[in-house]
C-alpha positions, -999 to 999 in steps of 0.1 A, spaced: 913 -388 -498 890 -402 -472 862 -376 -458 849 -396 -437 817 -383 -415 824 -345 -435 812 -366 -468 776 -365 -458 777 -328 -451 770 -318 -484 738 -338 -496 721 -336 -458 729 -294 -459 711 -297 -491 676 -317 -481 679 -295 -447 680 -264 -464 653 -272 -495 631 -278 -462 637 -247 -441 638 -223 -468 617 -237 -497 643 -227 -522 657 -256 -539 684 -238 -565 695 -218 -532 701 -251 -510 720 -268 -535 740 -246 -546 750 -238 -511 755 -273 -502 778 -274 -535 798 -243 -520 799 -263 -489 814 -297 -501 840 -275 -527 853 -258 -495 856 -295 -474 874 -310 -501 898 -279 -498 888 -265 -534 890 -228 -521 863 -204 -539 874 -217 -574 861 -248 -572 826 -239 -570 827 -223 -604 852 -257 -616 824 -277 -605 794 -261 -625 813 -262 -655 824 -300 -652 788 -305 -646 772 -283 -669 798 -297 -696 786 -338 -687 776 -357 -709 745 -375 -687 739 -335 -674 733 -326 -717 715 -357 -721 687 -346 -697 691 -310 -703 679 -318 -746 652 -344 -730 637 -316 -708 640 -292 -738 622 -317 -763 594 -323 -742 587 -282 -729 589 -278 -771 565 -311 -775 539 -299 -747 542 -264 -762 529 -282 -791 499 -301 -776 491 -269 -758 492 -247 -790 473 -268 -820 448 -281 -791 459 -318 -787 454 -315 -750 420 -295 -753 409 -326 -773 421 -353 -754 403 -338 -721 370 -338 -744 375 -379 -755 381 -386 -719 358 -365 -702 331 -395 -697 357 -411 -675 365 -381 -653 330 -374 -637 340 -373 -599 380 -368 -584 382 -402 -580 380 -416 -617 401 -383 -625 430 -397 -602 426 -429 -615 428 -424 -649 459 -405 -641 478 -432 -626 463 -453 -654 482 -435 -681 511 -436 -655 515 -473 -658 507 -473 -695 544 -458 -700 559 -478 -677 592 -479 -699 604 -444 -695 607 -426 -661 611 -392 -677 588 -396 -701 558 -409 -680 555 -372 -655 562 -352 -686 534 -368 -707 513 -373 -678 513 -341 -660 505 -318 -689 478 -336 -701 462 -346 -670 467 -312 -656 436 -293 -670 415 -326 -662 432 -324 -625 424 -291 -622 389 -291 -631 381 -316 -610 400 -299 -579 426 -320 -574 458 -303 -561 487 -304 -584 503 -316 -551 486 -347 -559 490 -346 -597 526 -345 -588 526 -373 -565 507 -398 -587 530 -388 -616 560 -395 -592 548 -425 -579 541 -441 -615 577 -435 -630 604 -451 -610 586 -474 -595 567 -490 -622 600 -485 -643 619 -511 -620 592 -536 -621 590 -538 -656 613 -568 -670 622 -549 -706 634 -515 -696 662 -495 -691 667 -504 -653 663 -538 -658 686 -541 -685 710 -521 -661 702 -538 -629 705 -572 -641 745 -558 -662 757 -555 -627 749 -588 -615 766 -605 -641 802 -625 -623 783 -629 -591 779 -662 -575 765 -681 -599 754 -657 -621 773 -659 -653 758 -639 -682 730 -623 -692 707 -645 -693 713 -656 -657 710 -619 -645 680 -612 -660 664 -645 -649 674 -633 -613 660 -597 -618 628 -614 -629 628 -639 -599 634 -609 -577 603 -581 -586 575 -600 -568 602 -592 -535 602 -554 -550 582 -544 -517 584 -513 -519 579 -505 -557 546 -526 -557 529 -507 -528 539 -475 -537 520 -482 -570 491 -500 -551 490 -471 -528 482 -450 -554 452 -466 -563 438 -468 -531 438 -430 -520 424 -424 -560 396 -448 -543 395 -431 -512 403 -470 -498 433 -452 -480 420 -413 -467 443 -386 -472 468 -375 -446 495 -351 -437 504 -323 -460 488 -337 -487 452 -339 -470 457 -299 -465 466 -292 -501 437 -314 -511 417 -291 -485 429 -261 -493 419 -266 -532 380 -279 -526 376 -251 -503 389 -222 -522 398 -237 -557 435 -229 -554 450 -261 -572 483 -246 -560 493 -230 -528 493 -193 -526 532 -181 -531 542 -210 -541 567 -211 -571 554 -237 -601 584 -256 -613 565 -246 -650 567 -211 -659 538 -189 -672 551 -187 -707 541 -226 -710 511 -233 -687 495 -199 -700 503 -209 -740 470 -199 -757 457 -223 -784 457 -212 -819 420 -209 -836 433 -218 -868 443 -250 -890 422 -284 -891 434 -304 -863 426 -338 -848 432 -358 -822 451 -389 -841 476 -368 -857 483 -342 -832 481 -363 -804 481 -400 -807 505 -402 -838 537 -381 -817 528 -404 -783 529 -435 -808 564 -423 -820 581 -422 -788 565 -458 -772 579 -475 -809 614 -458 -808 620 -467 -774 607 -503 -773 619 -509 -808 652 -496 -798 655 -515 -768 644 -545 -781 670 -545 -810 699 -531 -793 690 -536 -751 688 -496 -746 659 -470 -753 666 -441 -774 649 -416 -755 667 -385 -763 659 -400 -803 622 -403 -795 614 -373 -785 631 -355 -807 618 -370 -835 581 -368 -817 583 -329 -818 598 -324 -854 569 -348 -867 541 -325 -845 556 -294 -857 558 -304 -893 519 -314 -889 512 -282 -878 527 -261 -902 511 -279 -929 476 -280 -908 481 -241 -907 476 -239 -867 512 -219 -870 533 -201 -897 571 -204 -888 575 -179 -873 543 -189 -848 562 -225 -846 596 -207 -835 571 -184 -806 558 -216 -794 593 -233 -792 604 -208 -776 578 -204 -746 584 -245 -744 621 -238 -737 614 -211 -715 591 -232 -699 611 -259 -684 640 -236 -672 632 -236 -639 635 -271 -637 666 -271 -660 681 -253 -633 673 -274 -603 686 -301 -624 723 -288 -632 728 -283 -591 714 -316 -582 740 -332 -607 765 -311 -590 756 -319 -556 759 -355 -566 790 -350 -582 804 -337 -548 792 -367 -532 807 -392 -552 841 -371 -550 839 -373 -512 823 -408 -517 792 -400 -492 776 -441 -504 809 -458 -495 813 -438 -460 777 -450 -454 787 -491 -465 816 -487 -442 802 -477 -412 771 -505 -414 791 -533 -426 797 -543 -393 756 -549 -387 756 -572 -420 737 -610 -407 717 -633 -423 684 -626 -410 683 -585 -412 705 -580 -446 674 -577 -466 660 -551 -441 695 -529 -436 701 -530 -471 667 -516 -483 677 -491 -450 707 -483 -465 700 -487 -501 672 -458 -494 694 -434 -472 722 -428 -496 696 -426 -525 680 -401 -507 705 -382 -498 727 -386 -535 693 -381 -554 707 -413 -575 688 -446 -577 712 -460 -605 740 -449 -585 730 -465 -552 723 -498 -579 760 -495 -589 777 -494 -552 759 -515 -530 751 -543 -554 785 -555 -557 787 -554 -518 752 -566 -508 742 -592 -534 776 -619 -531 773 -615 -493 736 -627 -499 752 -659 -521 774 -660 -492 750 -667 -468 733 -689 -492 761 -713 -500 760 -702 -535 723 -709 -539 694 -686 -555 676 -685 -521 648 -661 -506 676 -641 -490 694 -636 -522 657 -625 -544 647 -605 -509 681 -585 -507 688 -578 -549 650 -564 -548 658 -545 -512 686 -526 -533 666 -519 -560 631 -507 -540 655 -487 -513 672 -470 -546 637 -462 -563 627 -444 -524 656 -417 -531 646 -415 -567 611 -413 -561 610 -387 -532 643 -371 -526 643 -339 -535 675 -341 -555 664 -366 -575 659 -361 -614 628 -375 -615 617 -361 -588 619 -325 -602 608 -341 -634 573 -345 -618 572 -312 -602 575 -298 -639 551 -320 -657 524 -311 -628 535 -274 -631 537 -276 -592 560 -261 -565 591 -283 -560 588 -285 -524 553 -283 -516 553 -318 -540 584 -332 -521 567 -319 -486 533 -338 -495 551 -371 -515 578 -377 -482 549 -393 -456 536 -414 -480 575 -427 -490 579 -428 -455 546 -452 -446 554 -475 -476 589 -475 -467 584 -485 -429 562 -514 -447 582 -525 -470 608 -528 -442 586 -548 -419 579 -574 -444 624 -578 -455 627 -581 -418 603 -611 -418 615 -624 -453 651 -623 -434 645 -640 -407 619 -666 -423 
């Protein structure tokens, strides 16, 4: 069935809502209620639609990533791996500007994994962060702003390896090979990626000076010392950021915290490498069982210490887990109604040489934004707007053709880097142990300024 205009009821309710109210779980599990009732579900279909999406596949797969990592920070937390990383690195943090930046440099340091890097990041940056008075706003925001983004410029992940699948039959692009020589060709013309990176490091230099809701939370902690705003709801429970450390056992910093970081980085490179897909749900679980094993044998934690600290990981990253299971449903009612393909349709008619890079990293951004699904933006509007590029190009890998396959894939990151149903998006929230919509409050006008750039300079590479 056709929705038509009713299809993008559902995910705008949902952003509307999370703004107005602040409650994230609330919004989208209204706007789920919502879109059941359009598609003329009656009030069964809400419960049908938790339990298809509760039952997914992809939904589990995130659900046991989240899990392994609240267990794995528990860990760091517990046997004092964090405590003794902030003590190595302390010489490097003297002022709030070398703190920021060595938190986006260990952002780009796991570029491969953009649920890894804010879960590894935020946690053991945080004390360092807070220390130094840096909101957790901003924690949030640098973690954010070093996942997708730095995932999609990166040549042997994940996205690339997906990216590049999807151009393969198009124009002259015949295997693999071809499509990842035309994903490489394309990242310098990633716009939008690289300055949201760059623009990291220039407010951690104080080259760029702080602005909008973030310049408030940044003023509201150097003035009072509240690293997050009074009310607010951390997307990190108590049972995890308040995990004591033990005093016992003979710890160090190469087992207990190098040795389990090592694990993941080999697994998922050496995965990837031999079979063209990271095995990240492997990685971290075999990361945690090798910390916990260490432990017990270091005598930080009996068993039954080891199943307490599991415990207040799991609990830990519930709130998130949460968040996480509507978004998924909220996208599933999307794609039911098919909000992207109303949003193709309607803009179709706008589609000429000289502004298809700019209205495709327009559109490419807006139904990422409002889906909360980079991959799935990738997935419909690549097969539209990459052969009409060809098209225009008589069949030739031209500037248009670079410009418009990396205006897909930086308008996808913008919804995936900022929305606030995005995955990684709450991902960030958790590892900074930081209200979900304060961060998505104080992220948005930065997205937005490096967005309007990045749109200025497709228009020119368009019509040039």
């Amino acid at each position: 069935m056709n929705y038509g205009w009713l299809s993008i009821i559902p995910p705008l309710l949902a952003i509307l809502l999370a703004f107005l109210t602040r409650e994230p779980v609330f919004s989208l599990a209204a706007a789920c209620f919502v879109g059941v009732l359009i598609m003329g579900q009656g009030f069964t279909g809400f419960p049908e639609l938790l339990a298809k999406t509760l039952g997914s596949r992809d939904f589990m797969w995130v659900c046991l990533i989240e899990i392994c990592i609240g267990i794995l920070v528990a860990f760091y937390q517990r046997c004092g791996a964090v405590d003794m990383f902030s003590q190595k690195v302390k010489p490097f943090t003297k002022s709030r500007s070398q703190t920021q930046f060595l938190t986006w440099g260990l952002g780009l340091f796991i570029f491969f994994s953009d649920y890894f890097s804010p879960l590894f990041v935020g946690p053991v940056m945080r004390n360092l962060t807070d220390k130094a008075k840096i909101s957790r706003e901003k924690l949030a925001y640098i973690c954010d702003s070093t996942s997708a983004p730095v995932c999609v410029l990166a040549p042997i992940t994940g996205w690339a390896v997906y990216i590049s699948g999807l151009l393969i039959g198009i124009g002259p692009v015949l295997n693999k090979k071809a499509a990842m020589s035309l994903f490489i060709k394309a990242i310098p013309f990633n716009f939008y990626a690289i300055l949201s990176v760059v623009m990291v490091a220039l407010i951690a230099w104080r080259v760029i000076p702080e602005f909008g809701p973030m310049r408030r939370a940044e003023r509201r902690v150097i003035d009072t010392g509240q690293v997050i705003r009074p009310g607010s709801v951390p997307m990190m429970s108590s049972e995890l950021t308040n995990l004591s450390v033990s005093e016992k056992g003979r710890t160090n910093i190469w087992m207990n915290f190098f040795t389990p970081v090592f694990i993941v980085i080999a697994v998922n490179l050496g995965t990837f490498f031999a079979t063209g897909q990271a095995r990240v749900l492997d990685s971290f679980m075999l990361a945690t069982i090798v910390l916990g094993v260490f432990m017990f044998f270091q005598r930080v934690d009996k068993l039954n210490g080891l199943m307490k600290a599991m415990l207040a990981g799991i609990k830990g990253v519930m709130p998130a887990v949460l968040i996480l299971a509507f978004a998924y449903a909220i996208n599933n009612v999307s794609r039911e109604m098919g909000t992207a393909q109303y949003v193709i349709d309607i803009t179709k008619g706008w589609f000429i040489p000289g502004l298809l890079p700019v209205l495709i990293f327009l559109i490419s951004a807006f139904v990422s934004f409002a889906t909360g699904t980079s991959w799935g933006t990738f997935a419909i509007i690549i097969p539209i707007a990459v052969p009409m590029a060809f098209e225009f190009s008589q069949g030739q890998v031209s500037t248009l053709v670079l410009g418009t396959l990396a205006a897909v894939a930086g308008g996808g990151v913008f919804g995936d880097h900022c929305s606030p149903l995005s995955d990684t998006t709450v991902l960030s929230s958790l590892g900074s142990a930081c209200d979900h919509m304060d961060h998505v409050k104080t992220q948005l006008p930065y997205a937005l300024v490096v967005a309007s750039i990045a749109s200025v300079i497709y228009l020119v590479v368009g019509i040039f």
